[in-house]
N, C-alpha and C positions, 0 to 999 in steps of 0.2 A: 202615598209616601209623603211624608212632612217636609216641605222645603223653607227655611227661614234663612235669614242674615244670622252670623253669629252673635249668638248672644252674651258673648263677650263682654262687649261694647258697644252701641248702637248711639254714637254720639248724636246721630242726627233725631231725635227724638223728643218728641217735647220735653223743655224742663219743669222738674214737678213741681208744682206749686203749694207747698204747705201751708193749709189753711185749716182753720182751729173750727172745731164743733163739725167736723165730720162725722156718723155715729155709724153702728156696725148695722148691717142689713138684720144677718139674725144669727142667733145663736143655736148652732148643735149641744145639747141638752149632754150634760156627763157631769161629775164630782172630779173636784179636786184642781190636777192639774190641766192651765191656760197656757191656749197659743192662739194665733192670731194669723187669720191664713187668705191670701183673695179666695173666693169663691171656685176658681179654677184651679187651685193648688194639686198636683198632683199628689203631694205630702196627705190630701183629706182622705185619701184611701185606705191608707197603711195604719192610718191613725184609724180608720171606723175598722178596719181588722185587725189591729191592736187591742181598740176596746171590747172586741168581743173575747178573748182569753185573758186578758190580765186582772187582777187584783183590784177588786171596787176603787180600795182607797189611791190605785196609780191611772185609772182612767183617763184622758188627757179631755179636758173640756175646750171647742172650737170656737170660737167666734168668728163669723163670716166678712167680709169685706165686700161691696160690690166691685173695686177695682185696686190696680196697686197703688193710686195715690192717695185715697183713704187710709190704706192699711200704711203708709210711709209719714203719712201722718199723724196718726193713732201710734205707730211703735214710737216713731221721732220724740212725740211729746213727753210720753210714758217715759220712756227709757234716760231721756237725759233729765227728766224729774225726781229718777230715782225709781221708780215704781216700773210698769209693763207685765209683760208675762211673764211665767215661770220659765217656758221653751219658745224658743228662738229658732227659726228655721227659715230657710232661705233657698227658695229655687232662681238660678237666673231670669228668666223671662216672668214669674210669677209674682214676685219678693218685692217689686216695686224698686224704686232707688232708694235704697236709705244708705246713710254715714257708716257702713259698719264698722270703717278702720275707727270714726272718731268714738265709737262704743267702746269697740277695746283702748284708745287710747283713754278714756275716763274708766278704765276699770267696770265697765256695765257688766262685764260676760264673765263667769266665775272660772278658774282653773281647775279644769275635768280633772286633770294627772291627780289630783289629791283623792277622789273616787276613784279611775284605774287601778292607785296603787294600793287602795286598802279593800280592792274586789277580791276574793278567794273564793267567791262563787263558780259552781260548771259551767255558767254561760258567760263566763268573763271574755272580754275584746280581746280578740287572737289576732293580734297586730302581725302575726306571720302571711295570715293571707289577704294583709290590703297593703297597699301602692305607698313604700313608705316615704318617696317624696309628697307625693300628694298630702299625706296625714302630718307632715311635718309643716306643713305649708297653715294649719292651726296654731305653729308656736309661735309666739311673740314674746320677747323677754324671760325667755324660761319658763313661759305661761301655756297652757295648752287650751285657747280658750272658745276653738270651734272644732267639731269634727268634722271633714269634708266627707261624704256620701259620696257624691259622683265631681268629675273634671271632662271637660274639654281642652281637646289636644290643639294646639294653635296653628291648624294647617292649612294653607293657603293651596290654592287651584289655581291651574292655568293649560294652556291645550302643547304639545308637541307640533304642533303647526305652524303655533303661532312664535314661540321660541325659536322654531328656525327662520320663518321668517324675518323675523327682526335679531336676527342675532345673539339672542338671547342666551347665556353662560349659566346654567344653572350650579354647576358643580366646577369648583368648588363653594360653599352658599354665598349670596350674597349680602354683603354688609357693607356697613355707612361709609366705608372707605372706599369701597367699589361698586356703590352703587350708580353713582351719574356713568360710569365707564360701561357696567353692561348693560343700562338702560338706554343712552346715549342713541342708537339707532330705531328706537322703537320712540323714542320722549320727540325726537326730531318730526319722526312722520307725523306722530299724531299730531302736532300743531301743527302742520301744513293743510291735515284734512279736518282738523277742527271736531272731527266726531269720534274721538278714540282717549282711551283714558286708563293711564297704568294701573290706577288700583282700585275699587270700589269696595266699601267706599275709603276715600286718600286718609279723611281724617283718622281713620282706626289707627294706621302707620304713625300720626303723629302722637295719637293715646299713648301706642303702644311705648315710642320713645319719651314721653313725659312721665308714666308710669314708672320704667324705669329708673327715672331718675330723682324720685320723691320717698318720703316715710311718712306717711301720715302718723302711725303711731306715733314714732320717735320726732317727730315733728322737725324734719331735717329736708333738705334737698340741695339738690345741684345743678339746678335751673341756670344758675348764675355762672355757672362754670364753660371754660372752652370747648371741653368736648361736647356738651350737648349744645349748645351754639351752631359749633361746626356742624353737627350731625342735623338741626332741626333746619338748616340751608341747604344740605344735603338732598334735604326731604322735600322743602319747597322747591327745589331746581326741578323734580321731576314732577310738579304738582300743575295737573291743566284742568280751567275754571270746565265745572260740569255745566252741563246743559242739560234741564230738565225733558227737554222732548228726544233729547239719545238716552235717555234712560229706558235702561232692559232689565228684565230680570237677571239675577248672576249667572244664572248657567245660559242662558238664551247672549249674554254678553258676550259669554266667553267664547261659543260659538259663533256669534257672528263676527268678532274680531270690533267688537266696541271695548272692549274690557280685556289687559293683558292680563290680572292676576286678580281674582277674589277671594275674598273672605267668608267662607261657606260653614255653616256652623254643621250641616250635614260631614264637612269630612273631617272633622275634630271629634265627632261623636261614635260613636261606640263600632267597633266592624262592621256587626252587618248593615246597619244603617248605612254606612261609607261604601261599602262594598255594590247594595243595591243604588245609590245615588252614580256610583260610576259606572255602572252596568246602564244603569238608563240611560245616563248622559251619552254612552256610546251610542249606544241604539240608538236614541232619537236625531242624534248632530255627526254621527259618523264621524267623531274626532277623535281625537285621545288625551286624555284628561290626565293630566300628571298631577302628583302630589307634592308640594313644593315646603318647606319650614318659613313658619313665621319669618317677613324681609321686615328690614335688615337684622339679620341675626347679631346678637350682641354676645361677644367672649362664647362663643360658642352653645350659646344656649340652644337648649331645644326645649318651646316652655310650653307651658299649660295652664289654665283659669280655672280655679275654684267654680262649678258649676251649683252645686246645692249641698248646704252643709247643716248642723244641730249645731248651737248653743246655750247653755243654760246662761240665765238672769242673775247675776251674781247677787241679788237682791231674794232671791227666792226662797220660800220655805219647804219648797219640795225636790231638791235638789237630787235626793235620793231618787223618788219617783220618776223624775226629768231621763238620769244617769239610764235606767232602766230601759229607757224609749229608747233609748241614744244606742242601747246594745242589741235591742230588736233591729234596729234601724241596718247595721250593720252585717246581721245575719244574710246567708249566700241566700236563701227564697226570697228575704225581705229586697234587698239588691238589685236581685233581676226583674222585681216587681218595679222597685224606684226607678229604676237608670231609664227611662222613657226614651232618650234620645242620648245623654252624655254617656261617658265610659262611668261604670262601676269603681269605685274604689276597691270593690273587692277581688283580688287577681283572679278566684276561681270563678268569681260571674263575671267577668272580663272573657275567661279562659271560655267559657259557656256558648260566648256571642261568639266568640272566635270560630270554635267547631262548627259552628250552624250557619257560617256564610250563607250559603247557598241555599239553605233552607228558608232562609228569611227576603229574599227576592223575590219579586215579581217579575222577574224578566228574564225571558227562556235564554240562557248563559248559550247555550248550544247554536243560536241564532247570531252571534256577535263575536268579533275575535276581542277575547279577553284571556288574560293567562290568571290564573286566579292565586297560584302560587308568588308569581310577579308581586301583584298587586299588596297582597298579605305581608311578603318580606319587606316594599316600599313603607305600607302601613307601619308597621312596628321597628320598623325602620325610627318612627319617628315615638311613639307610644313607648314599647319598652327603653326609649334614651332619653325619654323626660328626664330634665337636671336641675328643674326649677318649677314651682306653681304659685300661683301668685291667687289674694282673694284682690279682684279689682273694686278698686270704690266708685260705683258706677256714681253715686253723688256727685263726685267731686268733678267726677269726668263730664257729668251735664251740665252741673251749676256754674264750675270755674272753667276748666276745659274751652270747651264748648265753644261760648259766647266771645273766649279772644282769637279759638281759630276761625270764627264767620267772619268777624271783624277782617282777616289777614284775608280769606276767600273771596271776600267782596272788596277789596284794594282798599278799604277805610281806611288803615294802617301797613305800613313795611313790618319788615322781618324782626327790626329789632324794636320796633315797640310794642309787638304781639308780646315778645320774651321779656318784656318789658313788665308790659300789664300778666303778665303770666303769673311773674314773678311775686309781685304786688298782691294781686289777689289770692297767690297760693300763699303766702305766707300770713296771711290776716285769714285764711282757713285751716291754716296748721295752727295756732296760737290762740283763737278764739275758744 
C-alpha cells in the first residue's frame, strides 16, 4: 500500500532549477499529436491504449523525460515561447513544477467550451456524471481551459487519543479565529517537551493560507491586507522549530504523539485507498484515527486540489484530435484505470471505489474494531461537500513561498518582514 505526503503541496522540496539544453531521453514512436510526459507518468498507459484503437491521424506522440525537472523545463521554455506541445497533462507528483496559473494567465491553454459546445457526437463529455465543482475549478474568466481528471480531498489526520488528551475541540471546525484557543493546551506542552509538533508538515498551513489569498491569473492579492496578517500570526503562534532527529513518518507520528495533525495525501485520495490506510493504521498502532477538514477552515470551506488534469496548447494545430483524448480520458473504464491513488472525477468511478471498500484491503477488517459504515459517512462527509477546488501553483509555492517561510523558520527574519518579502516577491511574479 502506497504511503506518501500529500501531494498537494510539498513545499519542502527542492526548488527546481530551470536550466536551458536539457534534451528528452527518448521518444515513443506515433504520428501526429505531442505530449510531453516524465518517464513515470501514469498518463503513458492510457495514452499506449489509446493508440492502439484510435485513428492513425489522432495517435498522441510521447516524448519521454528522464525526470520532472527536465520536462518543467522543456514545457517552461516551449510554452512561454509560444510553441510546446499540442496536449498538456499534468499529474501531481509526476508533472514537475511548472507555472501553470502563469500559462493560463498568458492565454497558453486554449478554451475547450468552444469544442464541447459544437460536439454532437455519441461520445460527447456527459458532464452529468463528473464532480461538477471539480470541472469548474478549469474556469478562469469564462474560459474553460483545463479539464480536471482526478482531485484530492484536503483531509487532515489526527488520533482520538490524542485530541483528548490535549483537549482538543474538533467540532465545531477549527478556524483562524479559534485556533490559538483549541490548540492552546497541546501548543503549550509541546514546547515544554521540545519533541512534539502540531502539524506536519506546518508550512503546508501556511501554503494553504497564502494560496487563499492570491490570483495568479488575475494578478491580484491580499497579502497586504488585515485579515491575512491576523491570520498568518495566528499560524506562527502555533508554529514549533522542527527538529530533524524527531522526525517520524506521518502515521508512525501520529501514533507516537510527535505529530498532532498530518497531512496524508492517502486520506484525500479515493475510498478504498483511505479506508485501507485506516484499517492499517488501526491494526498496526491500536489507535483511532479520525478524519479531520483542512485547519483552519476558511468561510466554511471544505476544499479539494486539482490532482491531474488535460489541456490543450492554444497554439496547436490538432486541437480536434487533442479534444478527442480529453473525451477518452474521461470515459468511467478510462477513470478507474487513471485515478491511481486520487478521487475520479467521475461520480460513477467514484461510486465504483466506494462499493468495493473492503475488497480493496489488505487487512482482515474482522480482526480490528472498525465500523465501516462510520468511517464511509465521516468520509463523504467531507468528499460529497466539497465547495471549492483549486489548481495550486506548485511553482509559485517553491520558488516564492518557500524560501520567505525558511527565512521566518530559522528566526533570519520576524513575522512582519516574512509578509513583507512575501509581498515583494509575489507581486514581481504576478506582473512579470
Amino acid at each position: 500500500m502506497k504511503r506518501n505526503l500529500t501531494s498537494i503541496i510539498c513545499i519542502n522540496i527542492l526548488i527546481v532549477v530551470l536550466l536551458m539544453g536539457c534534451s528528452p531521453k527518448n521518444t515513443v514512436v506515433g504520428s501526429g499529436l505531442s505530449v510531453y510526459l516524465n518517464q513515470n507518468d501514469p498518463m503513458r498507459n492510457i495514452i499506449e491504449s489509446y493508440n492502439l484503437n484510435c485513428d492513425e491521424s489522432d495517435k498522441i506522440q510521447i516524448t519521454s523525460f528522464r525526470n520532472s525537472e527536465e520536462l518543467s523545463t522543456k514545457i517552461s521554455t516551449e510554452m512561454m515561447a509560444g510553441y510546446g506541445p499540442d496536449l498538456i497533462t499534468h499529474f501531481s507528483i509526476f508533472g514537475g513544477n511548472l507555472p501553470y496559473l502563469k500559462f493560463i494567465q498568458k492565454n497558453a491553454f486554449m478554451d475547450i467550451q468552444e469544442l464541447i459546445e459544437n460536439d454532437n457526437s455519441d461520445d460527447k463529455i456527459n458532464f452529468e456524471d463528473l464532480n461538477r465543482v471539480v470541472m469548474d475549478s478549469g474556469i478562469y474568466s469564462g474560459k474553460r481551459v483545463f479539464i480536471p481528471l482526478s482531485y484530492s480531498a484536503e483531509i487532515l489526520l489526527t488520533t482520538k487519543e490524542m485530541c483528548e488528551e490535549y483537549n482538543v475541540i474538533l467540532d465545531p471546525p477549527i478556524t483562524y479565529d479559534n485556533i490559538n484557543d483549541r490548540l492552546m493546551t497541546f501548543v503549550t506542552a509541546a514546547k515544554k517537551k521540545n519533541n512534539m509538533y502540531t502539524f506536519v508538515p506546518i508550512s503546508i498551513a501556511f501554503a494553504n493560507l497564502i494560496d487563499d489569498d492570491i490570483d495568479i491569473v488575475n494578478k491580484s492579492s491580499n497579502l497586504d491586507s488585515k485579515e491575512f496578517k491576523d491570520n498568518f500570526y495566528r499560524l506562527h503562534d502555533i508554529y514549533i522549530p522542527f527538529k530533524k532527529k524527531n522526525f517520524y513518518q506521518p502515521n508512525e507520528g501520529l501514533a507516537n504523539g510527535t505529530y498532532l495533525f498530518s497531512a496524508m495525501s492517502d486520506m484525500g485520495s479515493r475510498p478504498n485507498i483511505t479506508f485501507d490506510f485506516y484499517c492499517d493504521f488501526i491494526k498496526k498502532y491500536s489507535k483511532t484515527p479520525v478524519l479531520v477538514n483542512k485547519f483552519p477552515s476558511k468561510n466554511n470551506q471544505i476544499s479539494a486540489q486539482v490532482d491531474s488534469f488535460l489541456a490543450i496548447n492554444n497554439n496547436s494545430q490538432k486541437k480536434e484530435s487533442a479534444y478527442k483524448f480529453i473525451k477518452y480520458a474521461l470515459q468511467y473504464n478510462t477513470q478507474i484505470k487513471l485515478a491511481t491513488n486520487a478521487i475520479p472525477v467521475s461520480n460513477s468511478a467514484y461510486e465504483y471505489f466506494r462499493e468495493n471498500v473492503i475488497n480493496f484491503t489488505d487487512v482482515d477488517i474482522s480482526q480490528i474494531d472498525v465500523d465501516i459504515e462510520n468511517f464511509l459517512n465521516k468520509y463523504e462527509g467531507f468528499v460529497k461537500n466539497i465547495n471549492i477546488c483549486r489548481l495550486k501553483d506548485a511553482y509559485y509555492l517553491i520558488k516564492i513561498v518557500s524560501p520567505c517561510l525558511e527565512e521566518l523558520f530559522a528566526g533570519k527574519v520576524d513575522e512582519e518582514q516574512c509578509i513583507k518579502n512575501l509581498i515583494s516577491k509575489t507581486n514581481i511574479y504576478l506582473n512579470e
